[in-house]
N, CA and C of each residue as an Amber inpcrd file, in Angstrom:
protein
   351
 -31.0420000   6.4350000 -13.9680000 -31.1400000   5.0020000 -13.7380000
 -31.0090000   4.7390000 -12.2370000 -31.8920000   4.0680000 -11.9570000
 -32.1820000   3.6950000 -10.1200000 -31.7180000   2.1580000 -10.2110000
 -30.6590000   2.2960000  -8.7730000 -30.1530000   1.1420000  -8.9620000
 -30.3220000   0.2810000  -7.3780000 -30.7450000  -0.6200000  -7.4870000
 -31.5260000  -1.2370000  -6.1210000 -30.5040000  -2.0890000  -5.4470000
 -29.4260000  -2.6360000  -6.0660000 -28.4100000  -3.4640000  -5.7390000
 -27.0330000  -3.2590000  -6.3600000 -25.7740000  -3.1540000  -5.6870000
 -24.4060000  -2.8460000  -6.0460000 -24.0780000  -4.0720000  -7.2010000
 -24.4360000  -4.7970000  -7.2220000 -24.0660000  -5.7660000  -7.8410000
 -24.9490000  -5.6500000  -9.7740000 -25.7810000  -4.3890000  -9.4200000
 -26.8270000  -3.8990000 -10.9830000 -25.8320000  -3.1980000 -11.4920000
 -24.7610000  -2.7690000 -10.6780000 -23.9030000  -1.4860000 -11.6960000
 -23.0060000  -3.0960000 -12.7050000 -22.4550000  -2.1540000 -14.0490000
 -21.5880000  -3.1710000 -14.7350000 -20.4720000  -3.0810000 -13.8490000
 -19.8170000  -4.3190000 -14.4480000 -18.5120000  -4.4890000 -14.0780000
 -17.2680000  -3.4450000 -13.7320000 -17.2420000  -2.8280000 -14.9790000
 -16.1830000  -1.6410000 -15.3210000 -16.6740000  -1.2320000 -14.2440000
 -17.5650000  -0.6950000 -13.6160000 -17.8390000   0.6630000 -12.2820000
 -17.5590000   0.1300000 -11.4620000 -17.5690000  -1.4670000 -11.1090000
 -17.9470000  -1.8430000  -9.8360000 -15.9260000  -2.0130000  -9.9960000
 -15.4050000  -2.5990000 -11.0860000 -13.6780000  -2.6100000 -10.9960000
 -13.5810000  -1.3500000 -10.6980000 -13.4280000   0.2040000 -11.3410000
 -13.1960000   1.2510000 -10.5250000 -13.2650000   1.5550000  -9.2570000
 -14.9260000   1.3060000  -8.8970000 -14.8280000   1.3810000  -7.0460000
 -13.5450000   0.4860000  -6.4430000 -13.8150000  -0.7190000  -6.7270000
 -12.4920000  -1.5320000  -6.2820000 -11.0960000  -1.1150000  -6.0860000
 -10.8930000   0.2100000  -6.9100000  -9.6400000   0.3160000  -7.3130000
  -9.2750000   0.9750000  -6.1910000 -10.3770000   2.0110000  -5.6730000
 -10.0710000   2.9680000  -4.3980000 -10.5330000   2.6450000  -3.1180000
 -10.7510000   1.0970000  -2.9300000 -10.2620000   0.2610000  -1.9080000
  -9.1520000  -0.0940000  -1.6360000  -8.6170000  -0.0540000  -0.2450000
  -7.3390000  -1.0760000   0.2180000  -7.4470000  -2.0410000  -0.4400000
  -6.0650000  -2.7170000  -0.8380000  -6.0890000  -4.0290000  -1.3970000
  -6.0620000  -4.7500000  -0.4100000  -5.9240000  -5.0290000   1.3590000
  -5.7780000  -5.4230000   2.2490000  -7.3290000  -5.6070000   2.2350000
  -8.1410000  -4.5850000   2.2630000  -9.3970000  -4.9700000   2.5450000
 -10.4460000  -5.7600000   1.6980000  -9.9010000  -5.6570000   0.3720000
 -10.2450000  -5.7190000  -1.1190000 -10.4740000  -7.2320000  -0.9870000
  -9.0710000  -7.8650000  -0.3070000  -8.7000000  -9.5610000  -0.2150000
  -9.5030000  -9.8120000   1.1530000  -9.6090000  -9.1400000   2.2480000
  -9.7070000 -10.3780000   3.3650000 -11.2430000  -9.4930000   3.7590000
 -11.9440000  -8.9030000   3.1570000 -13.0270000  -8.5630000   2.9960000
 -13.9400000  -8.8450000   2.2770000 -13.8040000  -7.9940000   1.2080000
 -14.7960000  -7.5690000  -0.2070000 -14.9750000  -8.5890000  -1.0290000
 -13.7350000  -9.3760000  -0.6810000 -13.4050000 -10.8990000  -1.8240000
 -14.3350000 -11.8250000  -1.1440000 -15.4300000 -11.6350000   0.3050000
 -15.7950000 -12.7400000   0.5730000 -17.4830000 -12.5080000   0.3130000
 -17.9440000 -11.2780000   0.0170000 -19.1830000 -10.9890000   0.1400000
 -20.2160000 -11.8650000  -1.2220000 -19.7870000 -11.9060000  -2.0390000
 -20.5820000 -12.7610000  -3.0590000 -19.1970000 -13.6830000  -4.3360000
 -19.9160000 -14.1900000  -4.9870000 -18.6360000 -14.3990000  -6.4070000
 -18.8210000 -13.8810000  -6.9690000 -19.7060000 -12.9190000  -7.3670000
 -19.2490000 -11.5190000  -8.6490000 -17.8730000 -11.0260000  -7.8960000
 -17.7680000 -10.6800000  -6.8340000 -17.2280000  -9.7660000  -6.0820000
 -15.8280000 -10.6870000  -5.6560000 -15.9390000 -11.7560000  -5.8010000
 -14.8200000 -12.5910000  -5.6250000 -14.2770000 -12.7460000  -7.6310000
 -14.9200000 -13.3640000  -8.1510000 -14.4870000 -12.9890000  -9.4010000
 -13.7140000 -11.5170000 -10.0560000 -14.7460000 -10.6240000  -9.5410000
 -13.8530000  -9.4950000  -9.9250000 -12.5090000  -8.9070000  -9.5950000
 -12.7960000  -8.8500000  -7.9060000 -11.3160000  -8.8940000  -7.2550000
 -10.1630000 -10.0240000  -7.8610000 -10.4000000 -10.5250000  -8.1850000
  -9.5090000 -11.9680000  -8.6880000  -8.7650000 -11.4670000 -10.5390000
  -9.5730000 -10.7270000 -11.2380000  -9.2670000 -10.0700000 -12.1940000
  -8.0250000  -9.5830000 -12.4630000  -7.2620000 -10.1080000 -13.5370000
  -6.0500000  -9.0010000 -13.4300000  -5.6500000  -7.8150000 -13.9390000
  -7.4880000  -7.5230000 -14.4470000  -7.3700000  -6.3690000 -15.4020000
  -7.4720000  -5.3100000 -13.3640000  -7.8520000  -5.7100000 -12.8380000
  -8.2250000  -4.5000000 -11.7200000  -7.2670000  -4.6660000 -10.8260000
  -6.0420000  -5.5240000 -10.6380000  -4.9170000  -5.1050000  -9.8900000
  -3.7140000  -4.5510000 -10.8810000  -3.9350000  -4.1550000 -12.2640000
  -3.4720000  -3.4630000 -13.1130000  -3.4190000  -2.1600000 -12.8310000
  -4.5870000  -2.1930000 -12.7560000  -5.6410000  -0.3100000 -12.5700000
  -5.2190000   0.2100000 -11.3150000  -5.3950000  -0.8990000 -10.4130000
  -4.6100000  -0.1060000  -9.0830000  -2.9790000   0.0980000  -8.7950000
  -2.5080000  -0.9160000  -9.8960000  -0.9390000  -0.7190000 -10.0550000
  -0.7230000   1.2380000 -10.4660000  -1.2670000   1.5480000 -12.0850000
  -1.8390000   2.1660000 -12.3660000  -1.7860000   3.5950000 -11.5790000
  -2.8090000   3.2190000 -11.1090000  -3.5960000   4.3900000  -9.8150000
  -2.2700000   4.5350000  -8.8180000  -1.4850000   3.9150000  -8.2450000
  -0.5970000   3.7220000  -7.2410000   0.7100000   4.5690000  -7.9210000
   0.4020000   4.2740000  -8.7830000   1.9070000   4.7880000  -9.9770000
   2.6810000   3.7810000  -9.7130000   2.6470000   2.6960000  -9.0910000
   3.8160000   1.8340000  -9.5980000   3.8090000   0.9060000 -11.3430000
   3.1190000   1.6970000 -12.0640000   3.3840000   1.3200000 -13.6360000
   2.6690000   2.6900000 -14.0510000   3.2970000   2.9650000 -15.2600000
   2.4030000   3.8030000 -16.4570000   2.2450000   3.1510000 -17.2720000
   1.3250000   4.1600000 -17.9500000   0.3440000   3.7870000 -19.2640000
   1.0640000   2.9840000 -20.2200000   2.1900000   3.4070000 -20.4550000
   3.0520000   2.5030000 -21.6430000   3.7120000   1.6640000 -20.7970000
   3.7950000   1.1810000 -19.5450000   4.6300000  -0.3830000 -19.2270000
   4.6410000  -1.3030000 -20.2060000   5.2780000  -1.3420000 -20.5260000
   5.5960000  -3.2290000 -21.4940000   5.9380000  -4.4010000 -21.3890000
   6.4900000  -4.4930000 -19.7880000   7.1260000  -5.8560000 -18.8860000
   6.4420000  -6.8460000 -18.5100000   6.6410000  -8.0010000 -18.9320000
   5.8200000  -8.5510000 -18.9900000   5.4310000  -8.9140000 -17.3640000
   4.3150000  -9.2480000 -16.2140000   4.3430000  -9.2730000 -14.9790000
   3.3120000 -10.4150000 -15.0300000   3.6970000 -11.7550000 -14.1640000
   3.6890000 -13.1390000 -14.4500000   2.0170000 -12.8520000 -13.2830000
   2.1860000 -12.1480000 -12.3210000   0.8140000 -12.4520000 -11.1460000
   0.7030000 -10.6680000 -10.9260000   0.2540000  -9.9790000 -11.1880000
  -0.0210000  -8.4140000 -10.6130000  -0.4920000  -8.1910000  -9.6230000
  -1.3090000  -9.1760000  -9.2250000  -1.5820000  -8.7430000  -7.6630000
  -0.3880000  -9.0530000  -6.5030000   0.0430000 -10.0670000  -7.0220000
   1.3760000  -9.9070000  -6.0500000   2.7810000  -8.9600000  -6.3280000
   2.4780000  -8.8060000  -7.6750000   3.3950000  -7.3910000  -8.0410000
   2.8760000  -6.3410000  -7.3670000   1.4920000  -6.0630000  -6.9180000
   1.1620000  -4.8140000  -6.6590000   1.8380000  -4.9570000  -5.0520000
   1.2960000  -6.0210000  -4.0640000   2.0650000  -6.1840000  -3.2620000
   3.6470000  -5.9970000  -2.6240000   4.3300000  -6.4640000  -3.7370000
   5.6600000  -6.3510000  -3.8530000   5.8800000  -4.3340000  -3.4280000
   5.2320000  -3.7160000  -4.8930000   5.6310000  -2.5610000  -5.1040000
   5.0260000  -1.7580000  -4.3560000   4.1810000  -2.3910000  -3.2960000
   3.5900000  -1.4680000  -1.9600000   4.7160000  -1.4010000  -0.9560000
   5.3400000  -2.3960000  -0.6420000   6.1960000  -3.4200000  -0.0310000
   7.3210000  -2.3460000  -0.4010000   7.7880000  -2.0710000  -1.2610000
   9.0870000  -1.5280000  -1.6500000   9.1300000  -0.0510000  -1.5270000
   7.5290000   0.3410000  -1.2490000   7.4980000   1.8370000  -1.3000000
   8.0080000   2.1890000  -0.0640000   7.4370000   1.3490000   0.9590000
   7.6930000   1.0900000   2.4130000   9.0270000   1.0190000   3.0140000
   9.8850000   0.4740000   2.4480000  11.0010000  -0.2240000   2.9220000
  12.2990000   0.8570000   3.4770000  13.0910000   0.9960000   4.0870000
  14.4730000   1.9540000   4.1450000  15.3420000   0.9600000   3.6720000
  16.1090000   2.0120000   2.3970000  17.5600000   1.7240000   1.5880000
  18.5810000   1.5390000   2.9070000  19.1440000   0.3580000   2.9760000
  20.7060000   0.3910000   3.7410000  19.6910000   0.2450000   5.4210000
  18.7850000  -0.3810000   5.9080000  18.6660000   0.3050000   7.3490000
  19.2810000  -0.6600000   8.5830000  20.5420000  -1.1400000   8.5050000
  21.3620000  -2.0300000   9.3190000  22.5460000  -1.1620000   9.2820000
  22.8310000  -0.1420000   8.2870000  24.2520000   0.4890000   7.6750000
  25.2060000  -0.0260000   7.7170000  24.5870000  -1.4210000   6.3410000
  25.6960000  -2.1140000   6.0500000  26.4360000  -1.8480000   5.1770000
  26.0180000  -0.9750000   4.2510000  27.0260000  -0.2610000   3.2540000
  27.2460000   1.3310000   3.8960000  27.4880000   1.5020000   4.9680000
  28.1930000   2.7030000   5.6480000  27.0020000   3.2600000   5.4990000
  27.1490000   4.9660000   5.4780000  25.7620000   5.6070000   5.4920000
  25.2610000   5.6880000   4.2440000  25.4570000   4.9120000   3.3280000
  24.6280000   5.0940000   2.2120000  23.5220000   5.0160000   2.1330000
  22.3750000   5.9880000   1.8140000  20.9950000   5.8420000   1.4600000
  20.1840000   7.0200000   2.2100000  21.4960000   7.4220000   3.7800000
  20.7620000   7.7950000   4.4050000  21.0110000   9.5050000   4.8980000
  20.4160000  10.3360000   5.3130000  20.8530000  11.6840000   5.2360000
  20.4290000  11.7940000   7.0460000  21.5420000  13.4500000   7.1580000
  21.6200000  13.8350000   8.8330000  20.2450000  15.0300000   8.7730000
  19.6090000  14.6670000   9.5140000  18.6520000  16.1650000   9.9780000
  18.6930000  16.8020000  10.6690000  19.3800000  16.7830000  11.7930000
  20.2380000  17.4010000  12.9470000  20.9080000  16.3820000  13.5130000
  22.0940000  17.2300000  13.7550000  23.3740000  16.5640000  14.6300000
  23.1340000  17.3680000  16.0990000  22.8410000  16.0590000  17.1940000
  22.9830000  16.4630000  18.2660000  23.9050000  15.6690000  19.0540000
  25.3380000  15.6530000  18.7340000  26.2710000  15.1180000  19.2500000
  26.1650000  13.8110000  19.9910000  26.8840000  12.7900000  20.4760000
  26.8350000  12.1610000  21.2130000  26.5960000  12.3970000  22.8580000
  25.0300000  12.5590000  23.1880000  24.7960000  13.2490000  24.7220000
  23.8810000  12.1900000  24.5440000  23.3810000  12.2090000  26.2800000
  22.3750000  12.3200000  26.5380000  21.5180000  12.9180000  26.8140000
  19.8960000  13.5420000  26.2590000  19.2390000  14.1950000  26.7040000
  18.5340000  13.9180000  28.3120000  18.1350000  15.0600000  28.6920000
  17.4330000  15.0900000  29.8400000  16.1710000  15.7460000  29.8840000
  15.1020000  14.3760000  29.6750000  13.7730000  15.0900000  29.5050000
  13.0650000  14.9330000  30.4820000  12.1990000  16.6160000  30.4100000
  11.0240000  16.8580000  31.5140000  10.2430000  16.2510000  31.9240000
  10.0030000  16.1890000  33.4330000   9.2510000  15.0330000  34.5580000
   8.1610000  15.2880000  33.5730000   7.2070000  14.4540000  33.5880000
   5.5430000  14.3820000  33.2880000   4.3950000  14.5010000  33.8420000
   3.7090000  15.7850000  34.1660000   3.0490000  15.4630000  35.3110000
   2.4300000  14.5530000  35.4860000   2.6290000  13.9130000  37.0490000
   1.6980000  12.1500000  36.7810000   2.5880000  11.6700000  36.1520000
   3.5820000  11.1390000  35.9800000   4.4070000  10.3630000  35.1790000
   5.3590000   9.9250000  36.0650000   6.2460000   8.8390000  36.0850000
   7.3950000   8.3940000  36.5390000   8.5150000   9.0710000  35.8310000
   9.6710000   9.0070000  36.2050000  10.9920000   8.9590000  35.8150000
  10.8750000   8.5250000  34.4670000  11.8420000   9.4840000  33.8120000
  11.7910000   9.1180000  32.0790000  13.2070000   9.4780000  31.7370000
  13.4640000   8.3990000  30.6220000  15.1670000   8.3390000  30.1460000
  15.3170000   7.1960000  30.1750000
């Protein structure tokens, strides 16, 4: 089957491609090129799929989720984030990878470079 225009594939293919788009680009892009393409992006069966795809839900989720595209947001948002990063609950959250005492280092001129420190 020869297909002359993106918009000839069904739906289901054209929601898959969608899925392995940025959702950043998905919204302030892809959402402006026609209204199939604004309709579809708008779908909440395809910010499901990319929930989905992302692993922030499996196959059996049962919770109920009031807007998914801003859930998907959220749970991008949260993947991102550091536990404790003010250390307001002491060092909780956070681990040492080397201890290099309280110094200051002294690092090498640059050639072409100014003074560094």
């Amino acid at each position: 089957m020869a297909v002359g225009n993106i918009n000839e594939l069904p739906e289901n293919i054209l929601l898959e491609l969608f899925t392995h788009v940025p959702a950043r680009q998905l919204l302030l892009r892809c959402r402006l090129v026609c209204s199939l393409w604004r309709d579809l992006i708008d779908l909440v069966t395809l910010w499901k799929r990319k929930c989905l795809r992302e692993g922030f839900i499996t196959e059996d989720w049962d919770q109920p989720v009031a807007d998914w595209k801003i859930f998907y947001f959220l749970r991008s948002l949260h993947r991102n984030l550091l536990h404790n990063p003010c250390a307001e609950e002491g060092f909780e959250f956070w681990s040492l990878d080397v201890n290099g005492g309280d110094e200051w280092k002294h690092l090498p001129q640059v050639p072409g470079g100014g003074p560094q420190g």
